[in-house]
C-alpha positions in Angstrom: 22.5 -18.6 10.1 21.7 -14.9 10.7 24.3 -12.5 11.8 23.8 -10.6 15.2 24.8 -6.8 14.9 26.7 -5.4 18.1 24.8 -3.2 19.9 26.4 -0.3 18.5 25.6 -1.0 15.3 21.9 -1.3 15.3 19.4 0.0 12.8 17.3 3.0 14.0 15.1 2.0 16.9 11.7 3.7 17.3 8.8 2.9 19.0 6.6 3.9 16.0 6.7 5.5 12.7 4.0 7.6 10.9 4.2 7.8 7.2 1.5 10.0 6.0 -2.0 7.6 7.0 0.4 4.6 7.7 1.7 4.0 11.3 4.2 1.0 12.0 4.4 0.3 15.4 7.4 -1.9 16.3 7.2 -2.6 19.4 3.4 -4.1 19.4 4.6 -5.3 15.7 1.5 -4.1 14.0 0.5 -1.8 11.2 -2.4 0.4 10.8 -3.8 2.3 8.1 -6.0 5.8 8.6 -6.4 4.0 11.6 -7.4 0.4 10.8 -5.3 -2.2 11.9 -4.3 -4.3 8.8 -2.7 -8.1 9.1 0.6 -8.5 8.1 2.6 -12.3 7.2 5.3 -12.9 9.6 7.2 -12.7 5.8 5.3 -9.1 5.3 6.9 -8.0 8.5 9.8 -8.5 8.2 9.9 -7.1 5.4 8.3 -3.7 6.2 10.0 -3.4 9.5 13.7 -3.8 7.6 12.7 -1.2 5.3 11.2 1.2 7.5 14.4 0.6 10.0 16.5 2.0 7.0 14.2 4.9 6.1 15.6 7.0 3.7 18.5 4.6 3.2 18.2 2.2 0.1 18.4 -1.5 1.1 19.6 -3.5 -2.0 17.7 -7.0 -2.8 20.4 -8.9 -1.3 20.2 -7.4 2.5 16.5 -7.8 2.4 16.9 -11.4 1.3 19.8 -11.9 3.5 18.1 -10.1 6.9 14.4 -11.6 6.3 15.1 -15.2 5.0 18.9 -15.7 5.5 22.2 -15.7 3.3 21.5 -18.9 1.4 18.4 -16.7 -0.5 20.4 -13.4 -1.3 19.7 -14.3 -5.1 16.5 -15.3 -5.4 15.0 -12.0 -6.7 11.6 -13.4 -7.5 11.3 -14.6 -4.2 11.6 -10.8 -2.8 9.7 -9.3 -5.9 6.9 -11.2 -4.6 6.5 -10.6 -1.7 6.7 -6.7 -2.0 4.1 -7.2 -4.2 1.7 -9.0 -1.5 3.3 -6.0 1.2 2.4 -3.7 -1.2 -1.2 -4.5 -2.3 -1.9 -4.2 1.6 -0.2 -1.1 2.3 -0.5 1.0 -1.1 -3.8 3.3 -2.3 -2.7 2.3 -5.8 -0.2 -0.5 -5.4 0.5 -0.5 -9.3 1.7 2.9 -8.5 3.7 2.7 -5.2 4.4 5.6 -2.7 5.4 4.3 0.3 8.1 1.2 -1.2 9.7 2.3 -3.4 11.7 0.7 -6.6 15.1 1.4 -7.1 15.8 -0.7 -10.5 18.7 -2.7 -10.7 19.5 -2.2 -7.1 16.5 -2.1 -4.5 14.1 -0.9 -2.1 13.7 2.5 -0.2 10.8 4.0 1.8 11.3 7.8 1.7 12.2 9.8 4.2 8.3 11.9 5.0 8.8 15.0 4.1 8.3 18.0 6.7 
């Protein structure tokens, strides 16, 4: 069963985000790279659209298993390891060298604040 936050306590809400050529827009739910739209899993979205909710805030494995697939997952690692993989083969220049998702080992996942 997910948990509903009060309204008070919502994530950051934007309309869009630009991370250098990467713009997530939420509220069509899409993703496009330097400008090309690219397909993204329901799964994949989720995921992105947690972690880009949280910029700048590190999101440990067992929120982003709770929030995208529900408490009963929270420690299946493999599961989530996988699935950043797939998120970031799509998303990354050099996914075997990630900018945007970041690793934080032992604990979790971060995407950067952009810098100014």
């Amino acid at each position: 069963m997910r948990r509903r936050l009060e309204p008070n306590k919502r994530r950051k809400t934007f309309e869009s985000l630009c991370l250098g050529n990467i713009t997530i827009n939420f509220k069509k739910n899409s993703v496009t790279i330097k400008g090309e739209e690219k397909y993204l899993t329901r799964i994949e979205w989720l995921l992105l659209s947690e972690l880009a909710r949280n910029i700048g805030r590190l999101m440990t494995y067992e929120e982003l298993l709770t929030s995208v697939w529900g408490s009963e997952y929270r420690g299946d690692l493999q599961l989530l390891r996988t699935w950043i993989s797939r998120l970031r083969r799509k998303l990354e220049d050099d996914p075997s060298a990630p900018k945007l998702i970041r690793t934080i080992p032992k604990a979790g996942y971060i995407i950067d604040q952009p810098s100014s």
